[in-house]
DOLO-817885 format. One record per residue (C-alpha): x, y, z. Coordinates in steps of 0.25 Angstrom, whole numbers, padded with zeros to 4 digits, always signed. Example, Ala and Ser with C-alpha at 12.3 -4.5 7.8 and 13.67 -1.06 7.14 Angstrom:
BEGIN
+0049-0018+0031
+0055-0004+0029
//
This chain:
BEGIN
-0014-0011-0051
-0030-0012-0053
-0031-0022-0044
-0023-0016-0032
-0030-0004-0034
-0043-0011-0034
-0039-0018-0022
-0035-0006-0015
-0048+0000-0019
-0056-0010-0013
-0048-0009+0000
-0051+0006+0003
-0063+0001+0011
-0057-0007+0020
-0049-0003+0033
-0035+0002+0034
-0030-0013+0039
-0039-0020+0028
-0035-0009+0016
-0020-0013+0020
-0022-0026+0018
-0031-0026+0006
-0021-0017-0001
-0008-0025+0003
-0015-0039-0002
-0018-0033-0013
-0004-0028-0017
+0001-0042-0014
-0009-0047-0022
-0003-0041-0032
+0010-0045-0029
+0005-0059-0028
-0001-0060-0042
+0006-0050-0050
+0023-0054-0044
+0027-0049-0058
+0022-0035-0057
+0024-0033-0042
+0040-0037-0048
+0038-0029-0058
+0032-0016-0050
+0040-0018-0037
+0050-0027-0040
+0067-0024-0040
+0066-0021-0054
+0054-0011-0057
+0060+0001-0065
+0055+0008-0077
+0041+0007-0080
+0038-0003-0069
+0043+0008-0059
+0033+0018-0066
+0022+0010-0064
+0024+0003-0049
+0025+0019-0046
+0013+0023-0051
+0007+0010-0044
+0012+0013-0030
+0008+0029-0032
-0006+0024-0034
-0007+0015-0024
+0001+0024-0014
-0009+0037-0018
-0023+0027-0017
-0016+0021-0003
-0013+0036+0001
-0028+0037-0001
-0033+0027+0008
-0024+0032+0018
-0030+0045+0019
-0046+0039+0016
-0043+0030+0029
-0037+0042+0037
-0050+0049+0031
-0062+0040+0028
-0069+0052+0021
-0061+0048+0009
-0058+0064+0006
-0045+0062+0012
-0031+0066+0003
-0020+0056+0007
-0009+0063+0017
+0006+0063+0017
+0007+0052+0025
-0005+0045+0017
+0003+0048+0006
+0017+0043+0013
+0010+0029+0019
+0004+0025+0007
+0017+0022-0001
+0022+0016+0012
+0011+0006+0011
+0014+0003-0001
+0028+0001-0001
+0026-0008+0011
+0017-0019+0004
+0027-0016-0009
+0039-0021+0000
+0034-0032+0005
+0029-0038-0008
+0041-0034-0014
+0050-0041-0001
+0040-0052-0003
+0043-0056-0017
+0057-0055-0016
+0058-0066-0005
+0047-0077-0010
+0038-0072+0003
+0024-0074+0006
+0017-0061+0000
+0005-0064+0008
+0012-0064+0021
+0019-0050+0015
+0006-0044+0011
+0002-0047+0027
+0014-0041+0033
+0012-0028+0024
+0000-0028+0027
+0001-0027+0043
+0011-0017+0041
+0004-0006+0034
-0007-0009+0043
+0001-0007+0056
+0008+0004+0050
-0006+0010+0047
-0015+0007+0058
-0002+0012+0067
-0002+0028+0059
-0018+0025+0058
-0018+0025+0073
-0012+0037+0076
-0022+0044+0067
-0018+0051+0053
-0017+0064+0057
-0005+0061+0068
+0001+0055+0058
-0002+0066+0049
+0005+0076+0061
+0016+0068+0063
+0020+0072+0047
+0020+0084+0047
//
């Protein structure tokens, strides 16, 4: 959890494309070298306290994402995440979660998977980015 949090820390500099992609190698990084506790977190049989705790992980990750989000749609750093900042983030999430998750169950490449992720949260951002935050922001509501 430290070292994906320092990681994600380290990326807040960096532009949308390049935080996405520093994030999501990081989280399959962890992937990578901790198999066990991604199983353990994210795998068919993560009940009980396992359950508690990959909650609370994906909250915090979901919340300090939530917070880039809206430090990207407001340099100034004063911004408080939106709804959809708030809505995306888990979104994101899931999607790199998934496509470990489908990658371990098959014995496939978690590089190649960590790339795929990768450009589709990009796309996915750079094309609501482009139509501004506050269209999107209207279209909500």
């Amino acid at each position: 959890r430290t070292s994906l949090s320092n990681a994600y820390e380290a990326a807040a500099v960096l532009s949308l494309r390049e935080q996405v992609g520093a994030d999501v190698r990081a989280f399959f990084a962890y992937v990578s070298t901790e198999p066990a506790g991604f199983e353990l977190l994210f795998g068919p049989r993560n009940a009980g306290t396992a359950a508690a705790v990959r909650n609370v992980l994906l909250d915090d990750i979901s919340e300090h994402l939530a917070q880039r989000l809206a430090d990207f749609r407001e340099p100034s750093g004063s911004a408080k995440p939106s709804w959809a900042e708030r809505q995306l983030a888990p979104m994101l999430v899931s999607s790199s979660i998934t496509a470990a998750q489908h990658s371990m169950m098959r014995g496939e490449e978690l590089d190649r998977a960590c790339v795929l992720a990768t450009a589709y949260m990009v796309a996915g951002l750079e094309a609501l980015t482009s139509r501004g935050w506050s269209s999107l922001r209207q279209s909500m509501s």
